[in-house]
N, C-alpha and C positions, 0 to 999 in steps of 0.2 A: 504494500500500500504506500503510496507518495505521501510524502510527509507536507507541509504548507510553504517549505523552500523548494521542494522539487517541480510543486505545483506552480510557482513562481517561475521555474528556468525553462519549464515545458512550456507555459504562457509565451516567455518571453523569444524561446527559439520558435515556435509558432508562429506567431507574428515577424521575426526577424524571418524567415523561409516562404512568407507568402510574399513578404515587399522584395525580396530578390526575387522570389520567381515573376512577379507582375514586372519589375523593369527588366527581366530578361527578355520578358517577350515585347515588351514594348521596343528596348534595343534591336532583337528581329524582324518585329512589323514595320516599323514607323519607314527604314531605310528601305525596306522589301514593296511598298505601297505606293513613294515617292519616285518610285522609280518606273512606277505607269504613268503613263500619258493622264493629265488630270480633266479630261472629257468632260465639262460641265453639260449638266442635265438639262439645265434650265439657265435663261439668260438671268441678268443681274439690271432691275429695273432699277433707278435709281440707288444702287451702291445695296440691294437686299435679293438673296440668293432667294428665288421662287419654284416651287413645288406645285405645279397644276394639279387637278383632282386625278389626272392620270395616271400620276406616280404613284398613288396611293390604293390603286383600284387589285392590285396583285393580293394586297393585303384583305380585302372585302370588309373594311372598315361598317360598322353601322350607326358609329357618332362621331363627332368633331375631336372628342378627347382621343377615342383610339389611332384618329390621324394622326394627332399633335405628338404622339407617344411614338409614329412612326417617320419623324422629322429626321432625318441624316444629322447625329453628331449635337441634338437638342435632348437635353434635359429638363422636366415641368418641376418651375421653381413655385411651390406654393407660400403664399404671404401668413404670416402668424392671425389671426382672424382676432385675436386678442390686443394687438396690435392701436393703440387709441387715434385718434388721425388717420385722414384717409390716406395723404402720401404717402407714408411710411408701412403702406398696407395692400404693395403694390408686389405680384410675381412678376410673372414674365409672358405673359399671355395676354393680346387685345382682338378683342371682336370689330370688326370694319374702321383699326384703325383708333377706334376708343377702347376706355377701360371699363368692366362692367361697374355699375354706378351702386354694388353690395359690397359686404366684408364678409359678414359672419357665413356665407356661402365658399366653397373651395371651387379652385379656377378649373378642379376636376368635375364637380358636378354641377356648375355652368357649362363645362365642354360638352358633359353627356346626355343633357338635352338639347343638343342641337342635333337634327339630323346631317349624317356624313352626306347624303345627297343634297345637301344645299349649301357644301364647301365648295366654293371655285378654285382656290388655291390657299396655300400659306408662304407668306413671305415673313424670312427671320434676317433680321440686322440689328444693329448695336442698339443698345434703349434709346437713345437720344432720340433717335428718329420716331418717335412716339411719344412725346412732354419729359419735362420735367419728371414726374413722379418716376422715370423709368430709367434717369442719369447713371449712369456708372455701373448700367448691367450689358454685360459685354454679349448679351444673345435676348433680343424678344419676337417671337412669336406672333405676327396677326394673319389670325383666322378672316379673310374677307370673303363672303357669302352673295349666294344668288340671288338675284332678284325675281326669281322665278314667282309665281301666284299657286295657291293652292293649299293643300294641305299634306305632310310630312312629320313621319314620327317613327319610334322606335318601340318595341315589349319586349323584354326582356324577363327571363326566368331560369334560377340557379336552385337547385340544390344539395346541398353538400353535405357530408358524412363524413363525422369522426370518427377517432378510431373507437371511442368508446360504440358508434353503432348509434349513435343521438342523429338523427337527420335532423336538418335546417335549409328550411326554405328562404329565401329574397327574392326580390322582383323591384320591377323596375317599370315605368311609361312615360317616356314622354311625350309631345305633339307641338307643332309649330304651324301656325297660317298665316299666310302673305295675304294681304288685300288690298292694291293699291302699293302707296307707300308703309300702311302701316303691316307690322308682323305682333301675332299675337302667341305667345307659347307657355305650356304649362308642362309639370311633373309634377310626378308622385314618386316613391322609392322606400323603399324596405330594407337596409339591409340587417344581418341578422349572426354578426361576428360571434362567434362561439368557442372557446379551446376548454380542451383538460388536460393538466398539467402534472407527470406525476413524475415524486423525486424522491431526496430526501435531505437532511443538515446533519451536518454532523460538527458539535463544540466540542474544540479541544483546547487543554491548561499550554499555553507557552511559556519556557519551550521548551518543557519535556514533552509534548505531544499526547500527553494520557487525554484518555477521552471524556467528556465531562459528562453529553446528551446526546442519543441520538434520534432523530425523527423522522419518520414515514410520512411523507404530505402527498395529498390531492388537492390537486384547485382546480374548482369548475367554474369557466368563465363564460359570463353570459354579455353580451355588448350588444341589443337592437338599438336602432336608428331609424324614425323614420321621418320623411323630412316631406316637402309640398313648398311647391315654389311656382310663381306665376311672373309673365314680363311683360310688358306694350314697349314696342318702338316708332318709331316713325322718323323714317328716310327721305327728307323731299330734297337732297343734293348740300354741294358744300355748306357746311356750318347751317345749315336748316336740317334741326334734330334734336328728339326727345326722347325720353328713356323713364320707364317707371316700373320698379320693380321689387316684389314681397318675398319674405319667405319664411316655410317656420320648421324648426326642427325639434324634434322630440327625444332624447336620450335615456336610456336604463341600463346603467351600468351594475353589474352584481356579480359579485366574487362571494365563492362558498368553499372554505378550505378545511379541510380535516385534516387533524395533526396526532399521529401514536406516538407519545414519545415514549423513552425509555431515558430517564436518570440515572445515573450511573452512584449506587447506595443509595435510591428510593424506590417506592413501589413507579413502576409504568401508569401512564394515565391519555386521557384522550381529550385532545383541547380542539376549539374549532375557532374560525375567524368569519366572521360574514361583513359585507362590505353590498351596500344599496346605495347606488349613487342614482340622482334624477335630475337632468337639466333639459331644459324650455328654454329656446331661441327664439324670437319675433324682429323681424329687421324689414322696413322698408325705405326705399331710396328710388330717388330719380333724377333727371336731369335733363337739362335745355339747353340747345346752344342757335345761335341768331348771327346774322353776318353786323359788324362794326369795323368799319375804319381799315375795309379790305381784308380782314379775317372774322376769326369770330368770338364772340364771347361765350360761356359755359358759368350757367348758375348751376349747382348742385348742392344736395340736399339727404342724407343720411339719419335714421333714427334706427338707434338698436337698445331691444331688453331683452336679458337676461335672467334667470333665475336657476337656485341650483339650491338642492336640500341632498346633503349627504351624513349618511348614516352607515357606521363602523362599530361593529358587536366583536369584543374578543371575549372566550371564554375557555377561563383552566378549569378543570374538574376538580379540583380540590383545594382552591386558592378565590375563585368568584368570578367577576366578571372586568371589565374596563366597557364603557360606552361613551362614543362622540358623535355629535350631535354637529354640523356647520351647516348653515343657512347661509344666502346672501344675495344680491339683487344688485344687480351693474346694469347701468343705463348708461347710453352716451346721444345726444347728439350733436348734428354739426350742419355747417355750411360753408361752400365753397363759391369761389369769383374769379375766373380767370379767364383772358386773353392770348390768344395766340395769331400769329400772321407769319405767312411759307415765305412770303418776300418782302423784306423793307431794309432799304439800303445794302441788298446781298446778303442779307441777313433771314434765318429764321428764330421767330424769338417766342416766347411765352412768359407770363407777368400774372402774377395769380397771387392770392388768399384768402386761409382759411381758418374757422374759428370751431372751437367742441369744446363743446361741457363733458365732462365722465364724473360720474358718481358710482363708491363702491360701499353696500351696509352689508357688514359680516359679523356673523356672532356664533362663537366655535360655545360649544358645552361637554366638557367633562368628564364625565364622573367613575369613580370607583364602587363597586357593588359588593357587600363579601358575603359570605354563603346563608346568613342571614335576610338579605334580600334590603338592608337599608342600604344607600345612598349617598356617597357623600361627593361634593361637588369639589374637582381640582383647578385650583386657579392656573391660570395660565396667561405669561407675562403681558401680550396682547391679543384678548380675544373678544373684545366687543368693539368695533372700529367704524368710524366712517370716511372714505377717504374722498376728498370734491377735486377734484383740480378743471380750472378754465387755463386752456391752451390756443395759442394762437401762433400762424406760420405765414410769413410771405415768402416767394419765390421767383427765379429768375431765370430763365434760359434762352441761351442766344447761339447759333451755331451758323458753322459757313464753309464753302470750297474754297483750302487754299489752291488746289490745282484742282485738275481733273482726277487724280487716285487721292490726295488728301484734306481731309474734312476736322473741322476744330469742332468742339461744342465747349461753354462754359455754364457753370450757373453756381449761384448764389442764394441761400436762402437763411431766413431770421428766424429762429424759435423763440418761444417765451409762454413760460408756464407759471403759474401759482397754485401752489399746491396746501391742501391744508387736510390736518388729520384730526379727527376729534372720537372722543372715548376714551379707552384705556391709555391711549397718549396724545400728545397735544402738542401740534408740530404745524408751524405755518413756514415757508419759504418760496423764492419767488428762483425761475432759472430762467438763462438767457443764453442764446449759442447762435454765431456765424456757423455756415455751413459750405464753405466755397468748394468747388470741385471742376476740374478740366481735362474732356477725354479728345484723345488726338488719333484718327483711325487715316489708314492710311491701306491701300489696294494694290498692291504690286504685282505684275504674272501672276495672275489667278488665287495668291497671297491675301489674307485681311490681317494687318497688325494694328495691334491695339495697344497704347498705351494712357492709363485713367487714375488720377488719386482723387481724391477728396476728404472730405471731412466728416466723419457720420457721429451722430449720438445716439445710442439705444436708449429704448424705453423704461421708467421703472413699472416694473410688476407690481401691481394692488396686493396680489394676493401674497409677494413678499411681506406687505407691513403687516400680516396676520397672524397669531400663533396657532399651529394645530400639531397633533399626533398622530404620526404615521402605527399602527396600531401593527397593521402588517411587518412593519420591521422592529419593532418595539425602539422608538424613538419621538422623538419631538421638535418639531420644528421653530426656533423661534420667531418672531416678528421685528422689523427695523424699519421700524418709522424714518429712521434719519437716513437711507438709503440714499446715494446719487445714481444718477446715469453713467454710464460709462460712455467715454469719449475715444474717437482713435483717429487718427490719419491714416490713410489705406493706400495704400499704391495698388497697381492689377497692373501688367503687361498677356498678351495673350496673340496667339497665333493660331489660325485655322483657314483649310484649305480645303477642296476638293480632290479626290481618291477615286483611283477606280470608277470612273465615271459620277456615279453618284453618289460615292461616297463620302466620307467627311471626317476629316482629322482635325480637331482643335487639345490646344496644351494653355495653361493658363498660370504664372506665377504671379503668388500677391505677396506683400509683407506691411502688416499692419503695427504701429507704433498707439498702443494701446493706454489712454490712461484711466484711473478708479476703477481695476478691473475690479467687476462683481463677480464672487466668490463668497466663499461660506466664511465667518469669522464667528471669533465668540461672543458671546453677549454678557452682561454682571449677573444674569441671574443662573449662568450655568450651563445654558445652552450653547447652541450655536444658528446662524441666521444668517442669510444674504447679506452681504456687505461689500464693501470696498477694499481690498486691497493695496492701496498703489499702482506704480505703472508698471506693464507688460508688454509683450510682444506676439506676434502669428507670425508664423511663416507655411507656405499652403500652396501645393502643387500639384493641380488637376486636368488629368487626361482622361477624353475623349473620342474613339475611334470605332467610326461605324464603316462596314466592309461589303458590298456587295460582292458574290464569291460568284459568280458568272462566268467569269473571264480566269478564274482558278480551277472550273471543271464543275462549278456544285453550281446546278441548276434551279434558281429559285430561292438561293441560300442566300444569309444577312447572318454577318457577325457583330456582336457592338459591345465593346470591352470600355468600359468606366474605372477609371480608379483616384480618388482623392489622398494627400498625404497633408496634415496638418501638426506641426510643432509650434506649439505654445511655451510661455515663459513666463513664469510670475515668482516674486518672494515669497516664501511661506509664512504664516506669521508666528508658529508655532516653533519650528526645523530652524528660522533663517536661511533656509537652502530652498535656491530656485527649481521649481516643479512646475508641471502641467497645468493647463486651467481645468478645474473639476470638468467631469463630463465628456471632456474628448477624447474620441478614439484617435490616435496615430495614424492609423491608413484604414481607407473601408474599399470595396471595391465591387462591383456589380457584373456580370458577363451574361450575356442571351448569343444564343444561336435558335434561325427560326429558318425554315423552308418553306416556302409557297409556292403548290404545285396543281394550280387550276382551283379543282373541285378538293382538293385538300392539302393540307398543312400539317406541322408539328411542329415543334419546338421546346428548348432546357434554357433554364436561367440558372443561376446562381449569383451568392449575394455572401459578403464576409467582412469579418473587419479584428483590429487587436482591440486590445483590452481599453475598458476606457474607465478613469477613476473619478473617484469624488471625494475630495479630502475633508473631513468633519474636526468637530473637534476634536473626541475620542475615536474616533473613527476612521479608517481607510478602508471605502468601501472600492473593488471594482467588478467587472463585471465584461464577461465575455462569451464568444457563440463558437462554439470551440468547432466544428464544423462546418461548411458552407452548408446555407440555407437553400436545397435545390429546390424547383418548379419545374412540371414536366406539362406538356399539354398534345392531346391528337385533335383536328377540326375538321368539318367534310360541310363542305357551304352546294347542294343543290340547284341552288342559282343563286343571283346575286343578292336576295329576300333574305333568304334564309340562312344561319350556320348552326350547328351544332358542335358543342367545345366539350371534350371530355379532358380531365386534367385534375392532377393530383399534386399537392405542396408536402415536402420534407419525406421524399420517397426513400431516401436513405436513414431517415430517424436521425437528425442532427436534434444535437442536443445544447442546452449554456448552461454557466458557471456562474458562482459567485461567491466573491470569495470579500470577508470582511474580518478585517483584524483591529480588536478595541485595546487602546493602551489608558492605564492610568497611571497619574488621572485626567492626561488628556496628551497629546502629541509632540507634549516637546519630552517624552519622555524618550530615552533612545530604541526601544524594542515594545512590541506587544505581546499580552501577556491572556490574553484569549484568543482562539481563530474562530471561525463559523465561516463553515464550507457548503454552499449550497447546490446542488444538483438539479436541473429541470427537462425535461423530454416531451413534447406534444407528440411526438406522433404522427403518421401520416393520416389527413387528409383527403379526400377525393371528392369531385362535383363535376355536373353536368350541367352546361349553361345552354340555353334556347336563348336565338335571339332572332326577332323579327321586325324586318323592316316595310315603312309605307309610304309610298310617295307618287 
């Protein structure tokens, strides 16, 4: 049996033997691929490489998402939905050229009501070239659609089976009608996420390794979703356009865990955890825009609520119970004003702002239960809070040809927020922050190089200033009202090309000089909480490479190899020794191979990554998938109507790890002196999706 050091150098030569094997073969392809003639597919309409619906049609796509997913060399960045502000709440995806005018919605289930027969094409170039909101994202995506009349939609039906032998149904509809200039479209969607998880823990005394506890666990995890969304548009030509759009989502999230332990010198006993989470989303928005002054102007308009009551039951068999109880209710809304114009002075520019309210009432409860059934309630540092802040942002963007291959863009934008916390603490402060940033894209032989820094501030999290108990790990989180934003300067250089005709290589290096990194610190009453840190650093280098295998012998074959590597840098405040920032993985990395072969298909992915940590106070938690995560799929599409997908996730039984070492009585101690070694397994799943299209 590996002892908690051996498990460490297995981890670590794991991880060091996937990143040599990924830049080995990168070293093999990148020079093997550039050495074909780079055949572009499609011309390049103003500086943005275009994808007709005919490129997509091998695939028998039946929504706009599963196009978007088949873009050479594009990956779908989704925006945090949590995210306050609508700029700051932007992916990488636009519909005719706009963005959609939701948040709490993902840019995935906006894509997959729209039907794949009313995409004309998708043209992908640098953000700039689609506003401000989109500055300094080195790839966006817009979906521009038909103007066809009629009626178009999609049904969709999955069900899948666990190993346990639990079948789970989803489903899916949606419909879209053109009439005139106006499009009217709605969905509905089920899905119906399910796993069970079985493993076990084992605590051991360090570091003589005796064993302390060992546990047998099942987790049955329950996740529906169902969600209902409706749109109006109205097209009547340049900057004549309006956009109104609802949506609501329903959430039940519910963990039921069963735990045998056995004590090492006490009786065996049987504890369980149950977890009932329930969130309600309502969000509506729209938008206008009117021609002025040779472009247009754009009023928009957002309103989102919130609600979430979560309930967390732990219980020992012979010790009582623990219950938590968190309520809370986020509201935001907002309004936007902005101007844009394609030519003025050689110039294209945009000139905007925008103002939101966000309010957050949260109230965490308690309590310990003992076998007698009374009650007593634990206070906890901040758990009854309200958080308001009024935020406001102006912006600027101005961009131009210095030649025929190179293009500048610049912009400038002003924050300023006031923020104020009341309840269990009582914290007013006001923040203010330039945002300047300038990306310089330049097209040489078939070539697009990029180089872009700027200035970015993240958000604080609400739900940072709150205290609550993670029940499942037996810990506590604490609350820090006094939290700042963290601040960085970003560089991004990036190169990508066409391959193999339609293929597509792009490589990306950034290095960000990071300041107030947020990280975990301690707090006076014992805990530990989001906090500040000081200043740090990223460095972050990600490739790209999508293959068509035609012209290598494999008929209908697409290869697309992803791999990210990120080294982070902060002081610890515990150690004094520079380490990782909590939460990141070192390298992750994704692979698909897929063949389409008329009336049928197949296709493997795989998905992997090293270990990624979280440094606590007493605590070093990490956490890793100690196998690649495979996907297997067969499809047989009858006509262009219809497909049927049979397919199966984690046909090989991959498994993760977790691995948590507590020192006391807290980190600056030099060694830990308890382990807890976690083991987990889902198991394969299998499902058979129908999907049918109408138009």
């Amino acid at each position: 049996m590996l002892d908690n050091g051996s498990w460490d150098s297995l981890s670590g030569e794991t991880g060091d033997m996937q990143v040599r094997g990924w830049i080995s073969v990168l070293l093999w392809a990148v020079p093997a691929v550039l050495s074909w003639p780079a055949a572009a597919q499609t011309a390049a309409q103003g500086k943005r490489v275009v994808y007709d619906a005919a490129f997509f049609q091998a695939f028998s796509p039946s929504d706009a998402l599963q196009i978007v997913m088949r873009v050479p060399g594009f990956k779908l960045e989704e925006a945090d939905s949590e995210v306050r502000g609508f700029r700051q709440a932007a992916g990488n995806v636009v519909i005719n050229g706009q963005r959609p005018s939701l948040k709490s919605e993902t840019l995935a289930q906006v894509l997959a009501r729209i039907p794949a027969s009313r995409v004309l094409r998708v043209e992908v170039a640098p953000g700039e070239q689609f506003g401000s909101d989109y500055a300094g994202k080195t790839q966006v995506a817009n979906i521009v659609l038909s103007d066809a009349g009629g009626l178009a939609g999609t049904l969709e039906a999955t069900l899948r089976r666990e190993f346990t032998g639990a079948l789970l149904p989803e489903g899916s509809a949606s419909a879209l009608v053109r009439h005139g200039p106006s499009t009217f479209n709605a969905a509905l969607k089920l899905e119906n996420s399910a796993t069970s998880e079985i493993g076990y823990d084992r605590v051991t005394d360090l570091p003589s390794g005796a064993l302390r506890e060992f546990r047998r666990k099942i987790n049955r995890i329950k996740d529906p979703i169902g969600t209902a969304s409706a749109g109006w548009s109205l097209e009547e030509g340049d900057n004549r356009s309006a956009h109104l759009n609802a949506s609501l989502a329903i959430e039940r999230d519910r963990l039921t865990q069963a735990n045998h332990v056995i004590p090492q010198g006490a009786p065996e006993r049987d504890d369980s955890l149950y977890q009932r989470y329930f969130r309600r989303t309502i969000e509506l928005g729209g938008d206008v825009t009117r021609p002025l002054l040779g472009g247009g102007i754009k009023l928009l308009g957002l309103a989102t609520r919130r609600y979430r009551d979560r309930d967390d039951s732990a219980f020992q068999e012979d010790a009582g119970a623990l219950l938590q109880n968190q309520l809370d209710w986020r509201e935001e809304s907002l309004a936007r004003l902005s101007w844009s114009r394609e030519k003025l002075a050689g110039w294209s520019v945009e000139l905007g702002a925008e103002g939101a309210f966000n309010r957050l009432r949260s109230i965490v409860d308690l309590q310990a239960v003992d076998m007698a059934g009374d009650a007593t309630r634990i206070d906890l540092p901040i758990d009854d809070a309200v958080v308001r802040e009024y935020r406001g942002e102006a912006f600027a963007k101005a961009g131009r040809d210095l030649s025929r291959t190179v293009h500048l863009d610049l912009s400038l934008g002003y924050e300023a927020s006031r923020v104020r916390v009341s309840g269990d603490a009582r914290v007013r402060r006001s923040l203010q922050f330039f945002k300047p940033g300038a990306a310089l894209d330049w097209w040489p032989a078939g070539w697009h190089v990029r180089l872009s820094g700027q200035r970015t501030v993240s958000q604080l999290n609400f739900d940072d200033f709150v205290s609550f108990a993670e029940l499942v790990n037996d810990r506590v989180n604490g609350g820090n009202a006094n939290l700042q934003p963290q601040r960085a300067w970003d560089l991004l250089a990036s190169v990508d090309r066409a391959v193999l005709g339609d293929g597509r290589l792009k490589l990306e290096i950034g290095y960000s000089v990071i300041g107030k990194v947020v990280d975990r610190i301690p707090t006076p009453d014992g805990f530990d909480a989001p906090g500040n840190l000081g200043n740090g650093s990223e460095f972050s280098l990600v490739g790209n490479l999508d293959l068509p295998l035609a012209r290598l012998g494999i008929k209908g074959g697409r290869l697309s190899l992803y791999g990210s590597y990120s080294d982070t840098s902060v002081r610890d405040p515990y150690t004094g020794l520079d380490r990782s920032f909590s939460g990141y993985s070192g390298f992750f990395f994704t692979t698909e191979f897929r063949q389409d072969l008329g009336r049928f298909a197949w296709g493997l992915s795989a998905e992997g990554g090293t270990i990624a940590a979280t440094y606590r106070r007493d605590e070093l938690y990490r956490y890793q998938r100690v196998s690649p995560y495979l996907r297997g799929f067969v499809e047989y599409r009858p006509d262009a109507r219809w497909v049927f997908t049979m397919g199966v996730d984690n046909p090989i039984d991959g498994h993760f790890k977790e691995f948590r070492d507590f020192f006391t009585p807290d980190r600056t101690s030099a060694r830990p002196d308890l382990n807890e070694f976690r083991y987990r397994t889902r198991h394969v799943v299998g499902y058979l999706t129908i999907k049918r299209r109408f138009d």
